[in-house]
C-alpha atoms as a printed R data frame, in Angstrom:
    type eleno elety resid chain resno       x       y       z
1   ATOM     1    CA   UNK     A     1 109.528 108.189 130.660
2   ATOM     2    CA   UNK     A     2 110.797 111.510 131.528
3   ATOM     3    CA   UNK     A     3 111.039 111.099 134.973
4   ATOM     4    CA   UNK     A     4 112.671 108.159 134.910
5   ATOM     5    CA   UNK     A     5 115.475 109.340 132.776
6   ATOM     6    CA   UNK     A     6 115.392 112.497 135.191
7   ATOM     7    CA   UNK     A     7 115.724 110.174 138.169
8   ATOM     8    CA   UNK     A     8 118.727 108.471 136.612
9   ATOM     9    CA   UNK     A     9 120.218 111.881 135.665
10  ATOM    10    CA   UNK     A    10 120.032 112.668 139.760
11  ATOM    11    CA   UNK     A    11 121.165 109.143 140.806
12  ATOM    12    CA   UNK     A    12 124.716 109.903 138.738
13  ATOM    13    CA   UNK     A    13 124.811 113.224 140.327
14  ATOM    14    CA   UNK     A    14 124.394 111.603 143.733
15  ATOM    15    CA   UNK     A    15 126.803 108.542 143.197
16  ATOM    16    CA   UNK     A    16 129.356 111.172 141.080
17  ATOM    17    CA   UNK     A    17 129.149 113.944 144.116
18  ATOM    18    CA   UNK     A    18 127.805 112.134 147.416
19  ATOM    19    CA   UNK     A    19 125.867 114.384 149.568
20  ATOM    20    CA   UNK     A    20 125.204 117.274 146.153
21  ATOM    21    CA   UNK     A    21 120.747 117.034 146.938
22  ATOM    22    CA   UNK     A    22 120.033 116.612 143.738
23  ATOM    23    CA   UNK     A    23 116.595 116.705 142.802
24  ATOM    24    CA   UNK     A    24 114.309 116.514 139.828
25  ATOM    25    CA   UNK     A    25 111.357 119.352 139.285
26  ATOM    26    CA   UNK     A    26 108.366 117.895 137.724
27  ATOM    27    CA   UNK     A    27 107.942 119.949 134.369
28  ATOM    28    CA   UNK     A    28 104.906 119.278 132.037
29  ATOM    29    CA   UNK     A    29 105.803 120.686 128.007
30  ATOM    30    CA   UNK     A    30 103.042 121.941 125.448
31  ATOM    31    CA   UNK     A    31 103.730 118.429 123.783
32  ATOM    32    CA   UNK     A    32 102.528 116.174 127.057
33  ATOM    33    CA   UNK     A    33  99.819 118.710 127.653
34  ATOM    34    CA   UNK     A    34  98.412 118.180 124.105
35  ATOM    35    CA   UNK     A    35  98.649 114.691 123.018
36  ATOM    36    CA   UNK     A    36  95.902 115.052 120.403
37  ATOM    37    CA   UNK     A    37  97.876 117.464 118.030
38  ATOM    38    CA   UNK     A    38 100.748 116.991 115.441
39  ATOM    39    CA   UNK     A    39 103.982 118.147 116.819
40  ATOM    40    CA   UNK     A    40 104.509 120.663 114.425
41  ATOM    41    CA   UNK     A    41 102.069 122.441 115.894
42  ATOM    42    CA   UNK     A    42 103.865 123.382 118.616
43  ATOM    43    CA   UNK     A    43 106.952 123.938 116.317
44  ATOM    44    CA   UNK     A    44 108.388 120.603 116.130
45  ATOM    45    CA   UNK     A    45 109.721 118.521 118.889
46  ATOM    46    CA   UNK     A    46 111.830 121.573 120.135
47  ATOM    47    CA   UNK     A    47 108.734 123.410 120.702
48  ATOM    48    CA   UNK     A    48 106.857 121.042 121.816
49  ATOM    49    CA   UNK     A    49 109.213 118.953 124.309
50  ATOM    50    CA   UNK     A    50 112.027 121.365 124.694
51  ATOM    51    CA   UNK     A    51 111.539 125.394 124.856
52  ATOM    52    CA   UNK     A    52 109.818 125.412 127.988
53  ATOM    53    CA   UNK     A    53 112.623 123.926 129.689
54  ATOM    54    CA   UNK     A    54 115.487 126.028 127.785
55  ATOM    55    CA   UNK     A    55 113.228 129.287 129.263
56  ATOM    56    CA   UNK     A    56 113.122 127.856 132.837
57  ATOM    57    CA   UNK     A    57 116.733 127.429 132.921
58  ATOM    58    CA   UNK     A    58 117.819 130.873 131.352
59  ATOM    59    CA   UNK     A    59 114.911 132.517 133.633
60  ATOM    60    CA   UNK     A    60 116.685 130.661 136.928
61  ATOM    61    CA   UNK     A    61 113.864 128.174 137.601
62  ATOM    62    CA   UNK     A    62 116.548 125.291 136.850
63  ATOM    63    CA   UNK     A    63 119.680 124.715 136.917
64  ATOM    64    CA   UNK     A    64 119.356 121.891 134.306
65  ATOM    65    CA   UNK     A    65 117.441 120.015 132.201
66  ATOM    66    CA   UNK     A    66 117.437 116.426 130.704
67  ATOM    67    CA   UNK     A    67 116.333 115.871 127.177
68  ATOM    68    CA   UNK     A    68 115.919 112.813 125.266
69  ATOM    69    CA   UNK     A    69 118.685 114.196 122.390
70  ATOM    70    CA   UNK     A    70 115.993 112.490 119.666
71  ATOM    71    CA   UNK     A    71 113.482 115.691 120.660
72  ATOM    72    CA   UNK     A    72 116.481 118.347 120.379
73  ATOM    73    CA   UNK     A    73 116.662 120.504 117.963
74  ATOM    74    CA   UNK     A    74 119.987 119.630 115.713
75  ATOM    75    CA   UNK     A    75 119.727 122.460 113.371
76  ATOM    76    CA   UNK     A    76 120.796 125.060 115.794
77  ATOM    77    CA   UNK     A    77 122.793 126.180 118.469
78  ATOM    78    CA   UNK     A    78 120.930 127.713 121.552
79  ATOM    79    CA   UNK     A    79 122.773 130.879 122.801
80  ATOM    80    CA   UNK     A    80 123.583 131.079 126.280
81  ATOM    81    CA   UNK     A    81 123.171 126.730 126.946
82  ATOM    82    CA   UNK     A    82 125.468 124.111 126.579
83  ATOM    83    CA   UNK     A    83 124.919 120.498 126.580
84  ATOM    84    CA   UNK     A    84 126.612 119.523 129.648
85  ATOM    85    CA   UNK     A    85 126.662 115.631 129.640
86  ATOM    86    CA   UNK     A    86 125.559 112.761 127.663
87  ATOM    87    CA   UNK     A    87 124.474 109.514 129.308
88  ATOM    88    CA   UNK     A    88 125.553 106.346 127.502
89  ATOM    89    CA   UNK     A    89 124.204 105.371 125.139
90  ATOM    90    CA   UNK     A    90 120.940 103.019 125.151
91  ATOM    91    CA   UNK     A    91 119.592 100.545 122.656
92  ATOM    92    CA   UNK     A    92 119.121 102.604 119.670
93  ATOM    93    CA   UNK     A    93 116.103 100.306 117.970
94  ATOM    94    CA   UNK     A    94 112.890 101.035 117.413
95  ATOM    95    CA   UNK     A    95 110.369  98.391 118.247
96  ATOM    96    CA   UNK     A    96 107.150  96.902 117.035
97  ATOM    97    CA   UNK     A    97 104.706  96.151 119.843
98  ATOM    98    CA   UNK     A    98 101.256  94.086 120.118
99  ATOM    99    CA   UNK     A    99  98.796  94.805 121.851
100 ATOM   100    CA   UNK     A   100  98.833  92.708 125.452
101 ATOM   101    CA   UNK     A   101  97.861  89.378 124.906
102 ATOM   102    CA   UNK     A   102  98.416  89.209 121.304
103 ATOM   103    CA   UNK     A   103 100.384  86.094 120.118
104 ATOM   104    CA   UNK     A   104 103.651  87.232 118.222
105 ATOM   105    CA   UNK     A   105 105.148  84.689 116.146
106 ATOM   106    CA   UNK     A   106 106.299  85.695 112.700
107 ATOM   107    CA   UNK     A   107 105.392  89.504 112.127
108 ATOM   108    CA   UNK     A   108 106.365  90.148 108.418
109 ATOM   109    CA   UNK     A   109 104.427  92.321 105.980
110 ATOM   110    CA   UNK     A   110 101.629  89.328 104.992
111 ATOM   111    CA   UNK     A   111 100.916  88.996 109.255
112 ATOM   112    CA   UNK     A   112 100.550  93.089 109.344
113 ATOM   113    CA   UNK     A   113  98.452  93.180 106.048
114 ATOM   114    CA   UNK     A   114  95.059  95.527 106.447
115 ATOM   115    CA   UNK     A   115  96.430  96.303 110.149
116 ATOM   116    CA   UNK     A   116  96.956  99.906 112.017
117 ATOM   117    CA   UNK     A   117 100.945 100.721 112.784
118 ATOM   118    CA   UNK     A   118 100.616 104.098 114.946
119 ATOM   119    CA   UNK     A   119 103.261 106.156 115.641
120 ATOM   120    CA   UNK     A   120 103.907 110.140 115.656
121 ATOM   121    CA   UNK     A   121 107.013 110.224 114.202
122 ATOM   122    CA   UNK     A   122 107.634 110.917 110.300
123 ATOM   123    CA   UNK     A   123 110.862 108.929 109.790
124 ATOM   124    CA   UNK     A   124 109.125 105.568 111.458
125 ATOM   125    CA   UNK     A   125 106.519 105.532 109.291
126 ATOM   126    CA   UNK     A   126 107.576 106.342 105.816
127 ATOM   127    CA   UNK     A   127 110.076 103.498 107.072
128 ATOM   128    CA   UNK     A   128 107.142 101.730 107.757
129 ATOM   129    CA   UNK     A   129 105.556 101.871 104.592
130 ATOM   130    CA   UNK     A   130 108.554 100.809 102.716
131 ATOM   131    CA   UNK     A   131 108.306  97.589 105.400
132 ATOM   132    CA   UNK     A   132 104.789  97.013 105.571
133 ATOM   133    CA   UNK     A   133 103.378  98.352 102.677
134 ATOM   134    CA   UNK     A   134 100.384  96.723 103.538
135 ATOM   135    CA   UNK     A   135  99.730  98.193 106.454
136 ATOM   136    CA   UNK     A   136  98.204 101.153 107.332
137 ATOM   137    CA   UNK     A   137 100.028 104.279 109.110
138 ATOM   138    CA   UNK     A   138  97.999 105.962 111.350
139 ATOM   139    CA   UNK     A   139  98.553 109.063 113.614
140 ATOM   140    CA   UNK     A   140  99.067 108.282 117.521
141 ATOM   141    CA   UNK     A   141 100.318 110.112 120.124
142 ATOM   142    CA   UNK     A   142 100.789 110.107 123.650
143 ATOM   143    CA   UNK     A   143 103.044 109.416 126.779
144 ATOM   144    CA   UNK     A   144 104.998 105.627 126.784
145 ATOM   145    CA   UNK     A   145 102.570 104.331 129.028
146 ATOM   146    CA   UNK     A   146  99.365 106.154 127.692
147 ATOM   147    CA   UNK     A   147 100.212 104.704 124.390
148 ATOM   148    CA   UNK     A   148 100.434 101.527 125.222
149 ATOM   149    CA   UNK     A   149  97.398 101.382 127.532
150 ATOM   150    CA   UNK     A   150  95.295 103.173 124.272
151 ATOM   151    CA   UNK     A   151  96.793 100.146 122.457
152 ATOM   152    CA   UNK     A   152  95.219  97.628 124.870
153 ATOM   153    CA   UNK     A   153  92.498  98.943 125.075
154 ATOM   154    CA   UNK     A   154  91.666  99.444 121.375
155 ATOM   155    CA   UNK     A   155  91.206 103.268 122.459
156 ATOM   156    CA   UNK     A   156  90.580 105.451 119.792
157 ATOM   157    CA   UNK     A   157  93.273 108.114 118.463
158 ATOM   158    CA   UNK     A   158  92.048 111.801 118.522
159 ATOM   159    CA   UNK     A   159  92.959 113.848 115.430
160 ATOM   160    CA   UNK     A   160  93.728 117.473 115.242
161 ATOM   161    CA   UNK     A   161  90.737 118.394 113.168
162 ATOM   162    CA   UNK     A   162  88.179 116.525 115.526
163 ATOM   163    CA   UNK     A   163  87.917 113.178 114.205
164 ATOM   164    CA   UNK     A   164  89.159 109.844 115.369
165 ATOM   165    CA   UNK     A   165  91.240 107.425 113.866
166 ATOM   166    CA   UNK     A   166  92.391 103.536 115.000
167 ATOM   167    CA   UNK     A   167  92.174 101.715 117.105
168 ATOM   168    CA   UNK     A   168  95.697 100.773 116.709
169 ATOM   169    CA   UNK     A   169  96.633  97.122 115.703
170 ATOM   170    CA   UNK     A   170 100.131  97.281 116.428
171 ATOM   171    CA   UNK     A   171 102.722 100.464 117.519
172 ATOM   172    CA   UNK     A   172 106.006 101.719 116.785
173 ATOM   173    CA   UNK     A   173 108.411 102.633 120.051
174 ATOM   174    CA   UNK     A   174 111.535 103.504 120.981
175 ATOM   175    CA   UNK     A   175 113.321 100.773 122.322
176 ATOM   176    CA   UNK     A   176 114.878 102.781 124.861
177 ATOM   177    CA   UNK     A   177 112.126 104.262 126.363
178 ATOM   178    CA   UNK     A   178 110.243 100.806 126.780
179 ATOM   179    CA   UNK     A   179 113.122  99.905 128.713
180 ATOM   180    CA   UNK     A   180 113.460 102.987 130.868
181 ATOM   181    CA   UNK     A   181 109.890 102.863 132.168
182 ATOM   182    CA   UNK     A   182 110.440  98.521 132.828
183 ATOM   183    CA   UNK     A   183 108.318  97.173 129.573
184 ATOM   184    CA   UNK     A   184 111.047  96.271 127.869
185 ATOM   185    CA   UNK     A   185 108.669  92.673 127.903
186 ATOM   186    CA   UNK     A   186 106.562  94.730 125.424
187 ATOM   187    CA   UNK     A   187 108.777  94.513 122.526
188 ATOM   188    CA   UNK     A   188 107.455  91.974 120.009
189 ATOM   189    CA   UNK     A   189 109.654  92.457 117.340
190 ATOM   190    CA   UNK     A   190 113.132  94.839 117.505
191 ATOM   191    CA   UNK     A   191 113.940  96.570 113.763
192 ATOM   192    CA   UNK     A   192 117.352  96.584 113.299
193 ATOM   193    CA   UNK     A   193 119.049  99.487 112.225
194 ATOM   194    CA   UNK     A   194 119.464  98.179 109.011
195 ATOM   195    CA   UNK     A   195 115.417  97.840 108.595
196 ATOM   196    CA   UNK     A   196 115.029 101.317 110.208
197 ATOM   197    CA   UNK     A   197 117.464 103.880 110.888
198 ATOM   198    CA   UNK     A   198 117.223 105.325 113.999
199 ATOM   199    CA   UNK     A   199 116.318 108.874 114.307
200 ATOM   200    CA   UNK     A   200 119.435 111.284 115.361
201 ATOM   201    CA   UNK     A   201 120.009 110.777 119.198
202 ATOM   202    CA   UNK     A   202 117.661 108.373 119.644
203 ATOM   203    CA   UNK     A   203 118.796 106.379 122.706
204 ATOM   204    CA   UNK     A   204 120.771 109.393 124.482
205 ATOM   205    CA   UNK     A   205 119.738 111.234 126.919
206 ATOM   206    CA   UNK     A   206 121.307 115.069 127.130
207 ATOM   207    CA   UNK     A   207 121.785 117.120 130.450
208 ATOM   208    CA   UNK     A   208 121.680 120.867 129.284
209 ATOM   209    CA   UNK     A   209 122.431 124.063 131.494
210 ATOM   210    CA   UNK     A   210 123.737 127.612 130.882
211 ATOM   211    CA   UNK     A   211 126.480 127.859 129.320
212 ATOM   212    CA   UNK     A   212 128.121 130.273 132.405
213 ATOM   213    CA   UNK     A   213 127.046 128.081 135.343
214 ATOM   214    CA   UNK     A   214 130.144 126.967 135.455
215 ATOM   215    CA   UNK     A   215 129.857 125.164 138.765
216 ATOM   216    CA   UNK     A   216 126.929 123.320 137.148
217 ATOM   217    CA   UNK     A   217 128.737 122.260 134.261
218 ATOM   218    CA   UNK     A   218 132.036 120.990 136.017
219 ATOM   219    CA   UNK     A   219 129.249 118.277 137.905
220 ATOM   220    CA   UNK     A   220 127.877 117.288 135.185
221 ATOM   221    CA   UNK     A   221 130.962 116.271 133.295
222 ATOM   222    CA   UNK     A   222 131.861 113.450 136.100
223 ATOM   223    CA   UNK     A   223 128.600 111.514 134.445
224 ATOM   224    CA   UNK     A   224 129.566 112.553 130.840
225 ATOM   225    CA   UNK     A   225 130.135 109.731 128.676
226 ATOM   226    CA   UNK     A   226 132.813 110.838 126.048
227 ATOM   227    CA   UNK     A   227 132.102 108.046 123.506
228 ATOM   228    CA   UNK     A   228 128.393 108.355 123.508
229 ATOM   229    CA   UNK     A   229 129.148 112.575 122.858
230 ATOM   230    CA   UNK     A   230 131.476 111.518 119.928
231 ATOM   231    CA   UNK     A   231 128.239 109.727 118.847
232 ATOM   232    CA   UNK     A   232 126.019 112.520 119.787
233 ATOM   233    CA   UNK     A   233 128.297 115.394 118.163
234 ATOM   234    CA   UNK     A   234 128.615 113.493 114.718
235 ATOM   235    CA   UNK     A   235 124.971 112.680 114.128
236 ATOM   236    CA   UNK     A   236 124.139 116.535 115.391
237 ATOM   237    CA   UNK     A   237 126.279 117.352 112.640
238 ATOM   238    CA   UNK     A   238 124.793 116.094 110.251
239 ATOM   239    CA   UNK     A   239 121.690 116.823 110.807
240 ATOM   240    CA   UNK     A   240 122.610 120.212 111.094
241 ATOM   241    CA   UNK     A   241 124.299 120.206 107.313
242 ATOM   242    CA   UNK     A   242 121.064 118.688 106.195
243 ATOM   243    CA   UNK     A   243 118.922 122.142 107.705
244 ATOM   244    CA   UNK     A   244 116.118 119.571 108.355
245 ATOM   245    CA   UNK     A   245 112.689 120.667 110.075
246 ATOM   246    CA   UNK     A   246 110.162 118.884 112.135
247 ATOM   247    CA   UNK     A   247 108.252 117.578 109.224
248 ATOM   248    CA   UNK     A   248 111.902 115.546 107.502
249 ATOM   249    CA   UNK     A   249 112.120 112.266 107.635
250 ATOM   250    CA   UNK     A   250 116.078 112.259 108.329
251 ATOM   251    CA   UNK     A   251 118.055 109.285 110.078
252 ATOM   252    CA   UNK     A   252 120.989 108.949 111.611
253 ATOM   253    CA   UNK     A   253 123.267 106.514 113.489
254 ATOM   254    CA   UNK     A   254 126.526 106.535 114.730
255 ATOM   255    CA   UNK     A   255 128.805 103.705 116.068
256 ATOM   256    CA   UNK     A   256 132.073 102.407 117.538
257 ATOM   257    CA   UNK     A   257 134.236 100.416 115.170
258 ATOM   258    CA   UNK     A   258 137.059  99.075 117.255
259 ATOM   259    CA   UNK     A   259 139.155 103.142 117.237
260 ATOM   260    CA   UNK     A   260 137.115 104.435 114.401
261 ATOM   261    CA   UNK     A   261 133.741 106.343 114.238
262 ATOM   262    CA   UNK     A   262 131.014 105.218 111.647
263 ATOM   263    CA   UNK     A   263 128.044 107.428 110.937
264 ATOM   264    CA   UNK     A   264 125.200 106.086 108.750
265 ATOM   265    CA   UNK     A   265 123.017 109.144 107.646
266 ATOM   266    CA   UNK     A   266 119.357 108.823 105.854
267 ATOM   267    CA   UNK     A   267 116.934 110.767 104.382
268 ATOM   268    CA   UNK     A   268 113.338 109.198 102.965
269 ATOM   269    CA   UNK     A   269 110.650 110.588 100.934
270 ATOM   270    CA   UNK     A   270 107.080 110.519 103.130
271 ATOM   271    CA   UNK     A   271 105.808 107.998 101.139
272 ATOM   272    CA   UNK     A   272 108.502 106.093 101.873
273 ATOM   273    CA   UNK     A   273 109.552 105.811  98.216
274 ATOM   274    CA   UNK     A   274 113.160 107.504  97.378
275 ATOM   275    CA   UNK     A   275 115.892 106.591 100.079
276 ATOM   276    CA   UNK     A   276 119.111 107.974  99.840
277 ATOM   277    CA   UNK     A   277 121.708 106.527 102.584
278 ATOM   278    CA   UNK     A   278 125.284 107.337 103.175
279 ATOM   279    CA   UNK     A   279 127.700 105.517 105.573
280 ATOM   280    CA   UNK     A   280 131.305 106.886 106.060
281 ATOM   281    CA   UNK     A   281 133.908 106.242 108.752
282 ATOM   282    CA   UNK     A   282 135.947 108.652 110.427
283 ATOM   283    CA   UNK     A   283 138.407 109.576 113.479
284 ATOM   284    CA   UNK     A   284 136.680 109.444 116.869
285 ATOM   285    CA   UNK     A   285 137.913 112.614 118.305
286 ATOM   286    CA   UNK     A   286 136.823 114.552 114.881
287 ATOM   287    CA   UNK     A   287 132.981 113.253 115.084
288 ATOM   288    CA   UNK     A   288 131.632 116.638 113.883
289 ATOM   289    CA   UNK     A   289 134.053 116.321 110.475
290 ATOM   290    CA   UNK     A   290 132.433 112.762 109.938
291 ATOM   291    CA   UNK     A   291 128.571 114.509 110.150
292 ATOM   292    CA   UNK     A   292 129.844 117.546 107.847
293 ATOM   293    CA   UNK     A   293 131.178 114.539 105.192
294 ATOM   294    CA   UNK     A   294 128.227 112.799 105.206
295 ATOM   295    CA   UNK     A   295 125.688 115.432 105.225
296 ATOM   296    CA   UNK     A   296 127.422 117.164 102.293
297 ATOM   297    CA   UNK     A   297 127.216 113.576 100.665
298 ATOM   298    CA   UNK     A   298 123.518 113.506 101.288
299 ATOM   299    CA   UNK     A   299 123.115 116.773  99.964
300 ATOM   300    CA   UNK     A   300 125.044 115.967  96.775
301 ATOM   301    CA   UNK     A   301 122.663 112.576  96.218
302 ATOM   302    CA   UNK     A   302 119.564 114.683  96.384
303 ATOM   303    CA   UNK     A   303 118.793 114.787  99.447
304 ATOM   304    CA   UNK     A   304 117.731 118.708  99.778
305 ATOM   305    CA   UNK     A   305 114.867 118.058  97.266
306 ATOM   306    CA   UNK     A   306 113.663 115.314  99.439
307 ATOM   307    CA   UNK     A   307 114.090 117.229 102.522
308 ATOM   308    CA   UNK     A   308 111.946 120.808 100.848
309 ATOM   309    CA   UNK     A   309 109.020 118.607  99.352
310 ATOM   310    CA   UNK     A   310 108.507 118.079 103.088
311 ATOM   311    CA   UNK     A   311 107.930 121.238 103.909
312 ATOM   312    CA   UNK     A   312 104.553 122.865 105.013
């Protein structure tokens, strides 16, 4: 999946600045090398998917790097890089997929009952248990395509302390990044945002680079999409208000209402038991006012007890 939203990073380079040789570097994080272990291991998504490219670029080995926003860090600021460009927006969804072969028809709580939902993430499943509470959630991890071959396959899932767990009955993807590696024809059911709130940047990709590579940054603008950064900017907001961790199960979704901005903000108990969701609309060139606003909201509702009983 990376590559391929690397390769479409350097084909809007090409077609922006004909003739630039733009060309991707294969680069392998902690989290690809070890797809047995929870993230938090590695310290969270930004450890796992993201520090070993921020280091290559201050250290000179790149001159960018292209994150899926979902895996960035929201709850700081990295000194000396800027993000540089946002790609518009994809399909924001999560999706429910079968395993090949497996007839869909009408996937509701009673089809899934006794069955094996794996995903990785913490906000998909204590969404999932409030969906499918008669499910099970298990632990899975692994590349796009290595998932969904383990889910074929009936592979077992290795866990961190040794044991196995699975095999999967079902899985829980990004809808995006089905699409951006051509299995969008996996998708058996799509959750809409109203069933499951996407996580924060899910569906964006982010170009970063340092901040003083000026000649850098003035490229990447031409393939900057300004509404998907007013997007990107008020859900980052948010989520930085809310001081979440790797381990929170906080949502967020922003949208274009004809010339306003709406923001939809979430944050859910593991279990999946207390919920507390805020929506609020605001001006679309002040996107980071509309994440403060609904942040603080969150935070009055309760939402900083949720987010510290989560801690480890």
């Amino acid at each position: 999946m990376a590559l391929a939203q690397t390769g479409e990073v350097v084909r809007r380079l090409e077609s922006a600045h004909p003739g630039l040789g733009a060309g991707a570097v294969e680069f392998t994080p902690s989290g690809d090398r070890d797809q047995v272990s929870k993230l938090d291991r590695h310290g969270g998504k930004g450890g796992a998917f993201v520090a070993e490219l921020r280091a290559a670029m201050m250290a000179g080995e790149l001159d960018c790097a292209m994150h899926s926003l979902k895996d960035m860090p929201g709850d700081e600021e990295t000194p000396g890089l800027v993000i540089a460009a946002y790609l518009k927006r994809e399909a924001a969804e999560d999706a429910l997929v079968l395993p090949n072969g497996v007839s869909v028809g009408a996937i509701d709580d009673d089809r899934l009952a006794g069955k094996k939902i794996g995903t990785n993430s913490v906000r998909r499943a204590a969404y999932l248990k409030r969906l499918f509470p008669k499910s099970e959630i298990i632990h899975f991890r692994g590349a796009a395509d290595t998932r969904l071959e383990k889910l074929d396959k009936g592979t077992l899932q290795k866990l961190p302390d040794g044991g196995t767990v699975g095999p999967a009955d079902a899985l829980i993807m990004a809808a995006s990044g089905l699409a951006r590696i051509g299995r969008a024809d996996r998708i058996s059911r799509l959750l809409a945002i109203e069933e499951m709130l996407p996580a924060v940047g899910q569906g964006i990709v982010a170009v970063e680079c340092p901040a003083s590579a000026w000649k850098t940054r003035e490229r990447l603008a031409a393939i900057d999409d300004a509404e998907t950064r007013a997007m990107a900017e008020a859900e980052r907001e948010m989520l930085w208000v809310l001081n979440g961790h790797c381990n929170a199960p906080i949502a967020g979704h922003a949208r274009l209402a004809v010339s306003r901005l709406m923001l939809k903000g979430a944050v859910i108990g593991l279990d999946g038991g207390a919920l507390i969701e805020i929506e609020a609309e605001g001006a679309i060139d002040r996107p980071r006012e509309l994440g403060r606003y609904v942040g603080l909201k969150l935070l009055e509702q309760g939402a900083k007890a949720i987010i510290e009983a989560t801690r480890v």
